[in-house]
DRENVEX-268700 format. One line per field, with one value per residue (C-alpha): residue in one letter; x, y, z. Coordinates in steps of 0.001 Angstrom, whole numbers, m for minus. Layout:
zagu: (a ...)
u: (X ...)
v: (Y ...)
w: (Z ...)
//
This chain:
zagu: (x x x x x x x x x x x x x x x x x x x x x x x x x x x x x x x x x x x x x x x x x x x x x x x x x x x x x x x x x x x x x x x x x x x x x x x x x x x x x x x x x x x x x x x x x x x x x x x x x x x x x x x x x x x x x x x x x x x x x x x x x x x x x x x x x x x x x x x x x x x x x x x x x x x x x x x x x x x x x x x x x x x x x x x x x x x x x x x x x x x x x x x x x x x x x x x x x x x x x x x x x x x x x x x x x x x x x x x x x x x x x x x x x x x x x x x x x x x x x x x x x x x x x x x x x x x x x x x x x x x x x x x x x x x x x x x x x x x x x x x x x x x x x x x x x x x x x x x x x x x x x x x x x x x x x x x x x x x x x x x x x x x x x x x x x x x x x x x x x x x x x x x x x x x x x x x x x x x x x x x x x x x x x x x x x x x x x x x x x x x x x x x x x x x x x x x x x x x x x x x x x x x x x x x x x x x x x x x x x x x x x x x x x x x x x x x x x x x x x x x x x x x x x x x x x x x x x x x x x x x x x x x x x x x x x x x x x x x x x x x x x x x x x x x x x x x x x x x x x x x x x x x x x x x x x x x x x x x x x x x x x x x x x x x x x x x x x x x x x x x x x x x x x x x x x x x x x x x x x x x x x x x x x x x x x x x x x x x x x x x x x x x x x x x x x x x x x x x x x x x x x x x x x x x x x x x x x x x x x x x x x)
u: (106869 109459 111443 107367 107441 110641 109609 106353 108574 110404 107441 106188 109549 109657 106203 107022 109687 108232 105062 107796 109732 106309 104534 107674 107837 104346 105136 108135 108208 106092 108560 111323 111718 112690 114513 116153 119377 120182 123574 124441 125578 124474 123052 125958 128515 127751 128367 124857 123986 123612 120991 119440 119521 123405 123096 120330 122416 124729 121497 118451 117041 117818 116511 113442 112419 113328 111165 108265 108735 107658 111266 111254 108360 108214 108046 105820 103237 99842 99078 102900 102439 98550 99813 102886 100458 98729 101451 102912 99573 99352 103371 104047 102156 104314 107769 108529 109581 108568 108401 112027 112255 109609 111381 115020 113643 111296 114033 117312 118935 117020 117291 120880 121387 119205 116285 113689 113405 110397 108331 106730 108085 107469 110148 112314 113307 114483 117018 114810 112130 113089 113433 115394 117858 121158 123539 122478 122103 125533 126424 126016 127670 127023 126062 127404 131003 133827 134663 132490 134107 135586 132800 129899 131391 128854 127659 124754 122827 121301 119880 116402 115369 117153 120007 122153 125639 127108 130386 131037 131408 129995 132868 134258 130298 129302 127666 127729 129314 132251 134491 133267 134135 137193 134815 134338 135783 133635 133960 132136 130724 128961 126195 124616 123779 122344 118767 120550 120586 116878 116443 117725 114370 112168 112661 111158 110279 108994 112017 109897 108405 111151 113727 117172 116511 120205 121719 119019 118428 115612 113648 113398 111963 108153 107493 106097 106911 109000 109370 113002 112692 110005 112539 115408 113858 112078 112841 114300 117310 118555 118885 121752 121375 118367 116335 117129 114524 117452 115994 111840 112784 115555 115867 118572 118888 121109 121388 123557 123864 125001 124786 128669 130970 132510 129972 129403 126425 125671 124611 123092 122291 120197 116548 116305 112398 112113 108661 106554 102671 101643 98881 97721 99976 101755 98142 98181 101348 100216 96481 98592 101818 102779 106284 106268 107050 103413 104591 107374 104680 102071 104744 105469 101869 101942 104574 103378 100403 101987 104059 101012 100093 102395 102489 100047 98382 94739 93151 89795 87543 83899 81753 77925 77684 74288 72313 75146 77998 81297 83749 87548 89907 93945 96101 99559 102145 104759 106611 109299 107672 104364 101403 100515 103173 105045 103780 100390 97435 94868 96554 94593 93249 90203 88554 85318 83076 80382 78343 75705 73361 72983 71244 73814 72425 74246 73052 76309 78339 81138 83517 81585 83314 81320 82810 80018 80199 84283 83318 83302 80186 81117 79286 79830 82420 85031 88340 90201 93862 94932 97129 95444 98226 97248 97571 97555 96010 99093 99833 96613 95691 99000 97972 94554 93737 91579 93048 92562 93286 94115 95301 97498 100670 103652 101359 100674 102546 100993 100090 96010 95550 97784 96401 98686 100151 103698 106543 107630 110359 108094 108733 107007 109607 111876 109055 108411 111865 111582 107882 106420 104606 100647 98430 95141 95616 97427 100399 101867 106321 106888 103023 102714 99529 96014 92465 89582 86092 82780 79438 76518 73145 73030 71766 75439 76705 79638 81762 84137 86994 89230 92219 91405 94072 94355 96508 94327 91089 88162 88073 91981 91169 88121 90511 93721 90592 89039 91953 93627 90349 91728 95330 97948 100473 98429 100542 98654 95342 96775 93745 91591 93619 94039 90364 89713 92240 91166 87486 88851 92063 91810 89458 91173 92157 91876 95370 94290 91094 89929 86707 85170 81848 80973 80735 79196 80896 83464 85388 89527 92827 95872 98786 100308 103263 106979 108135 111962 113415 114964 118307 118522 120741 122492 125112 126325 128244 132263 134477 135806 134091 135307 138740 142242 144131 141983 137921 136584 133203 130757 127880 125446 123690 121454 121972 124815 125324 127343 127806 129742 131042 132157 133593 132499 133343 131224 130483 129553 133032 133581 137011 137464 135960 136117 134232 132982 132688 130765 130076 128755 125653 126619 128823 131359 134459 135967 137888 139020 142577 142687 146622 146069 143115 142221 140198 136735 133372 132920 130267 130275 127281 126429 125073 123673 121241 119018 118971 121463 122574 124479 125796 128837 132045 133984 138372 139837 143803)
v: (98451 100865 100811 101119 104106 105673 104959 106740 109664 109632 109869 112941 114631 113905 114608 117933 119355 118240 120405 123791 122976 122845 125438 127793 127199 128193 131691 132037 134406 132970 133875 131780 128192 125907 123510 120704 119027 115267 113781 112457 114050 117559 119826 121325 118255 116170 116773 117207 113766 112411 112182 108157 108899 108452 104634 103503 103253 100154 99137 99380 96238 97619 101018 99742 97741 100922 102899 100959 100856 103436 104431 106108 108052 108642 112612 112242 110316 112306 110945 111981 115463 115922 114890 116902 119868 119380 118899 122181 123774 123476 122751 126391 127717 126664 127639 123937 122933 119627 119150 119235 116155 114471 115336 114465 110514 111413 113217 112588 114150 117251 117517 117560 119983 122247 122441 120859 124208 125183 122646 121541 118967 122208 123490 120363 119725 117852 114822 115685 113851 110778 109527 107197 106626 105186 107890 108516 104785 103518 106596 105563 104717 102491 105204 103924 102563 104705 105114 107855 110160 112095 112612 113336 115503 114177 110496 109179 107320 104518 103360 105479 109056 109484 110024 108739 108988 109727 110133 113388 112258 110089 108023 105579 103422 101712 98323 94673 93611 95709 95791 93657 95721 98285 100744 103115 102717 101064 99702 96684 97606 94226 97357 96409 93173 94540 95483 98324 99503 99867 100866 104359 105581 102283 103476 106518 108620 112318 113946 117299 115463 113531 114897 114458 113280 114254 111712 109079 106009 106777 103546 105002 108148 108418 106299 106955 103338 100801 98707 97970 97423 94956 93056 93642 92186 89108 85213 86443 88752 85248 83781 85617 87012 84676 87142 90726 92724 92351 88691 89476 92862 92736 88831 87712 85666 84855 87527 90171 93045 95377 95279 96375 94098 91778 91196 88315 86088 85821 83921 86369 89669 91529 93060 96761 95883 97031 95860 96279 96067 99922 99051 102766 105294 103847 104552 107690 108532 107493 109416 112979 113001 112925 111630 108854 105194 103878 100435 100178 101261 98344 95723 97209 96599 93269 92279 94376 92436 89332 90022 90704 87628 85374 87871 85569 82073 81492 78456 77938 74809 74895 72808 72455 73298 73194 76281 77722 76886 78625 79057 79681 81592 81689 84166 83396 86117 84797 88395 89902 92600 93160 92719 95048 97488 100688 103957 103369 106258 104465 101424 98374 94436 92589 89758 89264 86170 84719 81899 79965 77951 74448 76920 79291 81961 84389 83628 85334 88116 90099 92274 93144 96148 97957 99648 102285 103732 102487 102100 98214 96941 97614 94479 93290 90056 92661 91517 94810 94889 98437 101181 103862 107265 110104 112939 112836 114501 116205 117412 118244 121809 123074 122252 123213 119605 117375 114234 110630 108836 111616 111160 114226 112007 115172 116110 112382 111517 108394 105186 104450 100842 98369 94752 94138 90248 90712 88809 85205 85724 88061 88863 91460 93182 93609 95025 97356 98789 99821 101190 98765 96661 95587 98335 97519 93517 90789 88555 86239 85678 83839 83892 85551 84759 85726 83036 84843 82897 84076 82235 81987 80132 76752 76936 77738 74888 76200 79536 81894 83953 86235 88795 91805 94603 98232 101252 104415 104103 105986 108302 108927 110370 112511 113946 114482 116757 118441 119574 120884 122962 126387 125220 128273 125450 122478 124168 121463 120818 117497 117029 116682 114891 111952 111668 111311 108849 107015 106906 105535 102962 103071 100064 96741 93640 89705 88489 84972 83326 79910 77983 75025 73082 72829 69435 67978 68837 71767 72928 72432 74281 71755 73489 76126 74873 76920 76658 77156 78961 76392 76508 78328 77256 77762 76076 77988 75850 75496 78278 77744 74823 72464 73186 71776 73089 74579 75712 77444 76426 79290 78290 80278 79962 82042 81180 79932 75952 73368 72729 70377 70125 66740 65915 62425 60472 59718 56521 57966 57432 60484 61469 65102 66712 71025 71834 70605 73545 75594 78316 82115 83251 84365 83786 80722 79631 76560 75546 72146 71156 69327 68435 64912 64370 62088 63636 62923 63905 64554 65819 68189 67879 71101 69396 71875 70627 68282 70078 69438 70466 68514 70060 68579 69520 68669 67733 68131 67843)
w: (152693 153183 150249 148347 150678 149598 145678 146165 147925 145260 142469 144072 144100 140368 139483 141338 139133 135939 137063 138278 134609 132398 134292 133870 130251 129956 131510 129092 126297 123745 121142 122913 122132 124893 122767 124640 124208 123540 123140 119550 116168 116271 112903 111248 112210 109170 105464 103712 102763 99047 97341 96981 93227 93618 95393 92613 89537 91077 93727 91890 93493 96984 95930 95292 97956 100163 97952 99205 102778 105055 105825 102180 103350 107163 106559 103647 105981 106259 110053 111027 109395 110615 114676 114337 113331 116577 118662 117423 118042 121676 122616 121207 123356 126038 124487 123235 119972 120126 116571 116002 117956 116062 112945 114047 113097 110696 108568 109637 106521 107466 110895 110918 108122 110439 108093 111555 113317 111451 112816 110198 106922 104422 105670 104348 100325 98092 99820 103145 101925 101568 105328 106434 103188 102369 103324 106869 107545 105864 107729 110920 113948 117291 119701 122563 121178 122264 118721 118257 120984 118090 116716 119212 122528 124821 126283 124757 127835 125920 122842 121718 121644 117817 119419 116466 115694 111884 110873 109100 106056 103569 102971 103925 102998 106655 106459 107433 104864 104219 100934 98311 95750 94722 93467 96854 99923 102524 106416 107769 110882 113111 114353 111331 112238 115976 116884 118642 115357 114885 118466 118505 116615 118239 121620 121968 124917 125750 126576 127513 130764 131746 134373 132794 130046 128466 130432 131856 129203 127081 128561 132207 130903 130341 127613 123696 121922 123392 120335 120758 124726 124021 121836 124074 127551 124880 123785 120587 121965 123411 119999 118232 114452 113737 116621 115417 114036 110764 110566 110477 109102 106730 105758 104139 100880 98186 95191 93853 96629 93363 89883 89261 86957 89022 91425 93259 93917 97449 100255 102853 100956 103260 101838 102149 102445 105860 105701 108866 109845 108824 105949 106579 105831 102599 100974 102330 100951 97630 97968 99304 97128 93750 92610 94745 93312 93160 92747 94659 97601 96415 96583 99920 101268 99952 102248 105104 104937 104598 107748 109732 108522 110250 113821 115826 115746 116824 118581 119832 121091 121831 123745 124829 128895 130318 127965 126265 124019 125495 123560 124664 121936 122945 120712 120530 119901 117618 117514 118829 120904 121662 119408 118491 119078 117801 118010 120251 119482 117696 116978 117694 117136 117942 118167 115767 117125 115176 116167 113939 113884 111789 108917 108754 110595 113120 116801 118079 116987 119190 117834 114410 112678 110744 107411 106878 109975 110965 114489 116204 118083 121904 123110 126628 125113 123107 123488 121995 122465 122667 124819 126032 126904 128583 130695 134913 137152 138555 134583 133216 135404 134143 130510 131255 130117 131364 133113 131515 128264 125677 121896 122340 121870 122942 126267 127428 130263 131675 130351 131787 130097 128294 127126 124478 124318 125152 123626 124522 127353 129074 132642 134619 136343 133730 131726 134386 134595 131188 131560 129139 131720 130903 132945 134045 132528 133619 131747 134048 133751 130336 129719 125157 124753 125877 126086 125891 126922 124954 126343 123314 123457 122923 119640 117950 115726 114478 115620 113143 115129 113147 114746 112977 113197 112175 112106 112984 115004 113736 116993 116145 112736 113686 116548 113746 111464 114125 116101 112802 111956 111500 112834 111567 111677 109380 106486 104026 105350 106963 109089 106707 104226 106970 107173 104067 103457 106405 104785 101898 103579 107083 107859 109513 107539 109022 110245 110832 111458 112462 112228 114394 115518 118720 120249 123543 127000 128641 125841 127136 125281 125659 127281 125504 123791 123297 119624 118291 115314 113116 111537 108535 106119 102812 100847 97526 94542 94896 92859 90676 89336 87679 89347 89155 92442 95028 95293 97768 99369 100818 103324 105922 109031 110866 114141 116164 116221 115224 111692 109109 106171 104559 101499 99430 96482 93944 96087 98940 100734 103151 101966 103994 107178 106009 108793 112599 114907 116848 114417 115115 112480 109323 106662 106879 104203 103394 100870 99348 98269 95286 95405 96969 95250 91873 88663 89174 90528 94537 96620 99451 102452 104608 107975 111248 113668 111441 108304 105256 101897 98942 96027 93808 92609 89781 89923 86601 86023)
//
């Protein structure tokens, strides 16, 4: 009781100088800009970056998958530009320039060539607009590795924030891969293969209201998107390379990672698909800008909507009790954070419930989205999983806001309700201590999945569930147009070019669905059951082949385990053991001596866990 005491104390004392800090920025000169500080590479410290036109010659493949993704476009994005317009609106008015924050992710390129401070992406050109592109990420560095004390003066408190770290320069080429060629100079760098490496833009919190926010980790401060904490504190950090966002996000597979002479084919080349579940905006993007590669961003959807596709599985049983057929629904959260997650205003998923009867007919519907109107039936059964931000009651006078649930991401300071399924490994507490706990709902430790019960009249025969999930609510683009009506700083008409797209794109798609038929007696789920990532594996052909001295045998794994490699004869005699070790993820090499051996045909078997690979090789003196 005491120590609840002391934290309570403690809140107040907080809550206090956030209130003295705001309310004194809001009696500062409304010229002045009360831009705030956070560690990292600063504008002006960093060469201005190249232009992707310089990568694509040698990676067209890789070019183009990035072209697609929203990381090509995250400053091109109509709901980014049409929020930051309304952010701007109201934080100027208390001295803030909250937009250069926003932007510092959005446009990395930009930001640190100083091109932000205008608050708005017009103010950015040509390189600027591409996002998130090969220089600044081959650029950089692992924040938090002493390495980069030469290059950033101050500590950088934790991973989030975009407080990033590039080397001034755009050579030597970072990567996870290093020097495969002799073409350009290049360092591998394992940061590649780290979630870390996503999480410096996926954990994101308002540095404005939190107290210290230059040197307290970005996850104690009050939260925005905890994508990467959600990850971090999950099953899948436990599980080595095969649990990164890299794996869902990036997946490797065997190619050509360029298309210079003397390239090699690979085992592991990594996609530069980054695709992820935003169905929205990449049809924005295509509605709002010209120039852009329309079919690179098609392909991208496709996957994004594949992706979303294999986030959750869906089970349901229904039985007859008494005068109604209940039915019990359990959604199982095969992501690694929560689902859904990322950046939370108007994001959302539902359940839609049908019921009918022996002629076909709907005697039960819950969750029915309508497409005229965009709006979902609020029936009394709605499961919708959604976070609600918003402003306090100790904030909102000094805003002259009203407290509650607000849609006004850069002045929410509170989180009012959060039902979204969290990640297998969940444990309260350590959700907590990164602010990412469920509010107003309940997960119990380990507990990813949510049953939902729906009760119908007896006369349902067979019931219809389907997860529906979608980007921007309706009530999120109404409040994008109508705050940006006559906004000085919606330099494009944002707004209203988010509606409209949102008219056209924004409905929901099915993720999964399931049918059944209700039979006699209390309908019962069987326990909830854990699954495991299997072994990946891949064995590439001996080089040279046929050979007369030595060949060398590539293989890869995407997980840690124990793995071997035996040479036969063309009987099936084992002849040689290459390999039988513990071995980390990645990329492994062996290679066979052919001194002691006869002319003749062997083969060579790839075993880990209870998967295997054959291919043979060919001894020629």
């Amino acid at each position: 009781m005491a120590s609840r005491k002391k934290f309570v104390a403690a809140l107040r004392v907080l809550l206090f100088i956030t209130v003295v800090l705001l309310c004194a920025a809001f009696v500062w000169k409304r010229e002045t800009r009360l831009l705030i500080f956070l560690p990292g590479t600063q504008p002006g410290q960093a060469t201005d970056a190249d232009s992707v036109g310089s990568c694509k010659p040698c990676h067209a493949s890789q070019v183009r998958e990035w072209s697609g993704s929203m990381m090509a476009h995250a400053p091109r994005d109509p709901l980014m530009n049409a929020l930051l317009a309304v952010t701007t609106k109201y934080t100027m008015n208390l001295g803030l320039d909250v937009g250069e924050y926003c932007l510092r992710c959005h446009s990395p390129s930009g930001w640190l060539a100083g091109r932000s401070h205008e608050l708005t992406v017009q103010s950015l050109f040509g390189n600027d607009l591409d996002g998130i592109h090969c220089d600044f990420c081959h650029r950089s560095m692992d924040p938090l590795h002493p390495d980069t004390s030469a290059i950033v003066g101050d500590t950088v408190p934790g991973y989030g924030n975009g407080m990033y770290v590039v080397q001034e320069y755009n050579q030597p080429i970072r990567g996870a891969r290093g020097r495969a060629t002799h073409y350009v100079p290049t360092v591998q760098d394992r940061f590649y293969r780290r979630s870390e490496f996503c999480g410096i833009c996926h954990d994101v919190s308002n540095p404005y209201l939190s107290q210290n926010a230059r040197s307290t980790a970005p996850h104690l401060q009050v939260p925005v998107e905890r994508t990467y904490s959600e990850w971090k504190l999950s099953w899948y950090a436990t599980r080595g390379e095969a649990g990164t966002c890299q794996s869902c996000h990036m997946r490797r597979s065997p190619g050509y990672a360029s298309s210079l002479p003397g390239s090699r084919y690979r085992l592991d080349v990594a996609s530069h698909d980054f695709t992820g579940g935003n169905i929205f905006s990449p049809r924005a993007v295509l509605a709002s800008w010209a120039g852009v590669n329309a079919a690179a961003i098609r392909e991208g959807l496709e996957r994004s909507t594949a992706i979303l596709r294999k986030a959750a599985t869906l089970e349901i049983v229904a039985g007859r009790v008494g005068d109604s057929v209940v039915v019990l629904v359990r959604l199982t959260n095969l992501a690694g954070h929560k689902l859904p997650t990322g950046f939370p205003e108007g994001r959302r998923m539902w359940l839609s419930v049908v019921g009918r009867n022996r002629n076909g007919e709907i005697v039960f519907e819950s969750g029915r989205y309508d497409s005229s109107s965009g709006e979902i039936g609020r029936d009394t059964q709605l499961k919708l999983y959604e976070t609600k931000p918003g402003v306090s009651f100790t904030l909102a006078p000094v805003l002259g806001l009203q407290p509650g649930p607000s849609l006004n991401a850069a002045l929410n300071d509170t989180i009012y309700f959060d039902n979204r399924i969290p990640p297998r490994g969940f444990r309260v507490e350590a959700f907590r201590e990164h602010r990412a706990e469920p509010v107003g709902y309940h997960y119990e430790d380990g507990q990813y999945w949510d049953v939902t019960k729906y009760t119908m009249s007896r006369e349902a025969h067979a019931v219809e569930v389907s997860l529906f999930y979608q980007v921007a609510s309706k009530e999120f683009a109404e409040f994008l147009r109508d705050e940006n009506v006559g906004n000085p700083y919606d330099w494009n008409d944002w707004g209203a070019k988010v509606y409209q797209a949102w008219r056209a794109y924004g409905g929901p798609i099915p993720i999964v669905d399931q049918a059944i038929v209700a039979q006699d007696g209390p309908p019962q789920l069987p326990p909830a059951a854990d699954f495991e990532l299997p072994v990946q594996i891949r064995l590439a052909q001996n080089y040279p082949n046929p050979f007369n001295s030595v060949s060398t045998i590539e293989f890869w794994i995407s997980d840690a385990a124990r793995a071997s490699l035996i040479l036969y004869d063309i009987t099936g005699r084992k002849i040689e053991t290459l390999v039988d070790a513990e071995l980390p993820a990645g990329l492994h090499i062996s290679r066979v001596d052919g001194s002691r051996l006869s002319s003749g045909t062997y083969f060579y078997r790839l075993s880990v866990e209870k998967r295997s690979q054959v291919k043979k090789l060919l001894l020629l003196r």
